[in-house]
N, C-alpha and C positions, 0 to 999 in steps of 0.2 A: 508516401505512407500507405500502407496496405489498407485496406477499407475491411471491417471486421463484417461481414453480411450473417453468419449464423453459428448460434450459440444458446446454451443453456447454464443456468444456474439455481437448479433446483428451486426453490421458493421463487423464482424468477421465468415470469414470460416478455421475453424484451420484447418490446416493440419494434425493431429494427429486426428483429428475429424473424425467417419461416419456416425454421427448421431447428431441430436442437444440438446443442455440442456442450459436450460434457468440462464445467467448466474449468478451467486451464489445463485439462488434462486430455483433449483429443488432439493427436497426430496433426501435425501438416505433413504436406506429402513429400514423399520419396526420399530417401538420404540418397546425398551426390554421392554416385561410385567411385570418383574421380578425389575424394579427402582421402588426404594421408597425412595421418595425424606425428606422424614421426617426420614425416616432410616439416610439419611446421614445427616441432622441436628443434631438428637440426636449426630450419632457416631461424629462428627465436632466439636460437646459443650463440647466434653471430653478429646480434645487434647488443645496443646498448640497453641497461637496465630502465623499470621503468618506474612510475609514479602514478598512485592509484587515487583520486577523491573518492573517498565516503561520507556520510555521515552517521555511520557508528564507530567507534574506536577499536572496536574490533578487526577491522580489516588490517588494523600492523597484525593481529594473529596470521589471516590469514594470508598475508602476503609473506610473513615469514615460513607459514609451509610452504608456501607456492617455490619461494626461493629455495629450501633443504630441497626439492623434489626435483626442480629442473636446473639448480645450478646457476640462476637467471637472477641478479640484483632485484629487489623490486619492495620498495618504500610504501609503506601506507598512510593516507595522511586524511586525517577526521576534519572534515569541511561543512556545514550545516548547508541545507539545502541551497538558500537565496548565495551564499559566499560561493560555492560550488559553480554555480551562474554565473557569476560575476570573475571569477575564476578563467572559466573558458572563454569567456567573451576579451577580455581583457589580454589572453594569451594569443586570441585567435588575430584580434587586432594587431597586435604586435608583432606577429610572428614569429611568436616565443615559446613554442609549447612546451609546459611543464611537466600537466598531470595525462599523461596519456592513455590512461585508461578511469574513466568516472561513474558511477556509479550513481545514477541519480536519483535524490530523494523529492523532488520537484517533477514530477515528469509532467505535469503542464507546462512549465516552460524549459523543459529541456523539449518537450517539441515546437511550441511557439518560437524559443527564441536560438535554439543550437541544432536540432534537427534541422526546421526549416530553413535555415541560414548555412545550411552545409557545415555546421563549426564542426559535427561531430559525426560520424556515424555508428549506424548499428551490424553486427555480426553476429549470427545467430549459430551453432557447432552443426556444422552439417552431419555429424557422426547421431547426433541427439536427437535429429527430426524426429523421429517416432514415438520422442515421449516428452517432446520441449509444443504445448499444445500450440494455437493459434494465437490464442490470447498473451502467448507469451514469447511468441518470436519476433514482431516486428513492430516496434523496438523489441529486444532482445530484454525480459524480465529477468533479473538475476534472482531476486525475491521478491515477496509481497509483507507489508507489513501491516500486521491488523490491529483495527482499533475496535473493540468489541464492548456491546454492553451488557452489563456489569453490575451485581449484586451485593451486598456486606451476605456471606454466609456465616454467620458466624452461630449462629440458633439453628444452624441446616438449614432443610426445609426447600422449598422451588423459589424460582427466580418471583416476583413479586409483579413484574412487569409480563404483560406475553401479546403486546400488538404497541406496532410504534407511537401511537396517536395517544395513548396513556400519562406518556410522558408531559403534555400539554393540558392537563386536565388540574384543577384545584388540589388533589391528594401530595402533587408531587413540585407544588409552588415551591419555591425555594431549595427543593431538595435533589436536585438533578446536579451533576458534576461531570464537566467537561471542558476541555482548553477551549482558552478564547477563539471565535471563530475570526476576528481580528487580526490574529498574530498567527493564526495556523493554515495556510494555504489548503491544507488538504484539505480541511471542511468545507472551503465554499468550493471546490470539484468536487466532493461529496456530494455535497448540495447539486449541483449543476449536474450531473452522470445522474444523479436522481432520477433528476428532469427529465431530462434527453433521451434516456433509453427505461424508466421505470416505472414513469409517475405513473399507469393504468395500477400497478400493483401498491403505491402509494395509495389512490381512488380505493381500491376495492378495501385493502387494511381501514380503511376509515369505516366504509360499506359495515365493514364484517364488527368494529366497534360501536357505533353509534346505531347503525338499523337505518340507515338512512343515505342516498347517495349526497356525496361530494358538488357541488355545484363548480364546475371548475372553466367557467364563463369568461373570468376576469381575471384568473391566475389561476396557476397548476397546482395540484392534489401538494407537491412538493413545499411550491413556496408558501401555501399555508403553513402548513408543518412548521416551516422554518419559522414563520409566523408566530405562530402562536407557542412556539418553545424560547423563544425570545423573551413576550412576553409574561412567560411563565419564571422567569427571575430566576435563572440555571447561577449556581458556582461558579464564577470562570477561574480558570485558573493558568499558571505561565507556562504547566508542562504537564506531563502527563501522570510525571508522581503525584504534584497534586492532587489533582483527580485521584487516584487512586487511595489518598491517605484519608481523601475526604467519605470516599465509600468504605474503606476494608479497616479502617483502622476499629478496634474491639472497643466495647463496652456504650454502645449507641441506642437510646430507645429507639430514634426514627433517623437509621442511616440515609444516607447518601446512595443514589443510584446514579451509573452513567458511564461515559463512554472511556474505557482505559486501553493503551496498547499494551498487546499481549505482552510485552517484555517486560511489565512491572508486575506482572506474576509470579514471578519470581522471586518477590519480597512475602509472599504466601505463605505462611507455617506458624505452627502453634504460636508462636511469639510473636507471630508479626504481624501483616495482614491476613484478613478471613474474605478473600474476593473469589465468585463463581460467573463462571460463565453462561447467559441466558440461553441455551442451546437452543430454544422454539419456542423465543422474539419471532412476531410476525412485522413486517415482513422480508427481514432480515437479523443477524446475531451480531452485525458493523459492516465496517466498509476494510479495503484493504487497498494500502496505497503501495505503487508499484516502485523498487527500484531498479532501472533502464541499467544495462549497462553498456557502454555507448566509450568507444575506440574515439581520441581527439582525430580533428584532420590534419597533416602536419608532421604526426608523432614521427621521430625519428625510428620507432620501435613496434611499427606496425602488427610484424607476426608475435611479439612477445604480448604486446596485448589482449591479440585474440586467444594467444596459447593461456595466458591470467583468466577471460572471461571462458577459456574453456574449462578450468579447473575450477573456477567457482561453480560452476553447474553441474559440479559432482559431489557425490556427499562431505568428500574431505574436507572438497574445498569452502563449501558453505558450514562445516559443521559449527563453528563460533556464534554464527547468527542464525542456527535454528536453534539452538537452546533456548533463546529469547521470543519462539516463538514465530519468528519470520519463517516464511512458506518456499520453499527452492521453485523456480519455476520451471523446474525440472522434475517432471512428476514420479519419475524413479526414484528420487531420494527422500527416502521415509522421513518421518516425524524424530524429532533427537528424544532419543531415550527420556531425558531428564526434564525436559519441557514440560509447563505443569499447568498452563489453562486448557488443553485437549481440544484446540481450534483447530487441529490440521482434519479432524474426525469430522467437524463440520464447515469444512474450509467452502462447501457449494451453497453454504446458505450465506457466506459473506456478499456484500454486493461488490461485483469484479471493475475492475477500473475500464472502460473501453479507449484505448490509444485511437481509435479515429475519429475521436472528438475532443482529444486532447487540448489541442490548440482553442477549439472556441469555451474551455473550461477558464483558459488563460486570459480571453476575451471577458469574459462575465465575470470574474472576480470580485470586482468592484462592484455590481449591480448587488452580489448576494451580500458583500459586506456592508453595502449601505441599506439590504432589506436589515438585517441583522441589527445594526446601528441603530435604524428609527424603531424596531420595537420591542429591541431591548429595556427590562426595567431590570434594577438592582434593588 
């Protein structure tokens, strides 16, 4: 796995960083002269159809354009993240490949446990270098999904919140709404990519609230944070509408604030929910979890897969899952018209996932859910 050394993310100075890069969206170098993209059609039309894991239900969309375009069989089939894993691993063993092309909503342990283990690999369009960035080639990001926080607007008015250490404070006891960090993988890598490449700007966020620094002797700027929003007796809730019903739904003196994925913006309109997006949250607006898309080893349908994961990286072929918000990682394909929280505008203040710390996100898991466990109160 490529080792990420420099990069930028606007509200963000990583400390792994010595230089900036504009984030998911600068060049890796050179397109191979040697792709020929009608080469891998032909060779694609000659193999057998293929089988895609997602975990959104959209992907039978887009596997059925993929199929009207090139002629090429190819099945979509909605798998949640941990099944998806269990999926490959199971198939890898066996010597049975099913889904040969996956799309993973897990990418800490699609690289702990399917990267590293060879089950799978990644292929990045050698034709797209130029606009597929660094952060987004190796693993190969087909999207990013963000989880952003989250306002009721329904009075107008600005986001109520504007530095992350707010949220831990007596105003907001009880009234913060967010899925369990228990049952949601992505938040404790959340948590953990904090750590590892953020906490200085976690330290200073506190700095810039309180007037005072951080003592961070005995633990990171982070795992307070995490601390003490625990104890602040958050909503938990089993998914994401939750969350979201708990902030956006109308007629509230003292709504709900907190973390919703962009794709339940969508329930947004006079009728329904009133939810806005904190656009300058310090010291970010969420986080955004990456989905890998990642060739089985095995597949009997090698070039068809890569020709799928080439077509998804084009507006077409991603357009089902940027309505809902998800981010192509492919920086040429714009925002989908109809998409309604306007996170792709400030997609560099989202905090970006780093894939070469992937695996130790997978490692600590457990440590964040049992900080989370001991000081949580309900």
């Amino acid at each position: 796995m490529k080792t990420t050394k420099n990069f930028k993310t606007g509200w963000l100075r990583a400390t792994c960083a010595s230089a900036a890069m504009a984030y998911a969206l600068t060049a890796v170098p050179a397109i191979a002269e040697d792709f020929d993209l009608d080469a891998l059609i032909a060779a694609a039309k000659a193999e057998d159809g293929i089988t895609i894991y997602s975990s959104t239900s959209k992907i039978k969309k887009a596997a059925a354009g993929f199929s009207e375009k090139y002629g090429i069989e190819a099945i979509g089939t909605k798998a949640k993240g941990p099944a998806q894993i269990e999926l490959v691993v199971r198939e890898s063993q066996a010597g049975n490949v099913v889904g040969d092309v996956i799309i993973a909503a897990d990418a800490a342990a699609a690289s702990a446990l399917l990267l590293a283990e060879g089950m799978v690999t990644s292929w990045t369009p050698p034709d797209m270098a130029d606009t597929i960035g660094e952060l987004s080639s190796d693993p190969l990001v087909v999207w990013r999904d963000p989880a952003l926080w989250t306002y009721n607007n329904e009075n107008g008015g600005e986001c109520p919140v504007s530095n992350i250490w707010e949220v831990t404070e007596d105003e907001w006891n009880r009234r913060i709404a967010l899925e369990d960090p228990l049952n949601k993988p992505s938040f404790s890598d959340w948590f953990n990519q904090m750590e590892t490449h953020f906490d200085d700007e976690m330290a200073d966020a506190y700095k810039e609230h309180f007037g005072k620094v951080l003592d961070r002797g005995e633990q990171s700027a982070t795992a307070t944070w995490v601390q003490r929003l625990a104890a602040n007796a958050p909503l938990l809730t089993d998914s994401s509408s939750g969350a979201a019903e708990a902030i956006g739904t109308r007629g509230q003196d003292k709504p709900f604030f907190g973390l919703v994925a962009s794709a339940k913006y969508r329930d947004v309109s006079p009728e329904g929910l009133a939810m806005g997006l904190c656009k300058d949250m310090k010291p970010s607006i969420g986080f955004a979890v990456p989905g890998y898309g990642l060739i089985a080893t095995g597949s009997d349908s090698p070039n068809a897969a890569k020709l799928f994961l080439h077509y998804m990286m084009t507006e077409e072929g991603v357009l089902p899952m940027t309505q809902d918000g998800k981010m192509s990682g492919n920086s040429a394909v714009p925002p989908h018209p109809d998409e309604v929280s306007g996170v792709v505008t400030y997609a560099d203040r989202l905090t970006p996932h780093i894939a070469a710390t992937g695996s130790d996100d997978f490692d600590k898991r457990q440590d964040w859910q049992d900080l989370w466990r001991i000081h949580y109160k309900r």
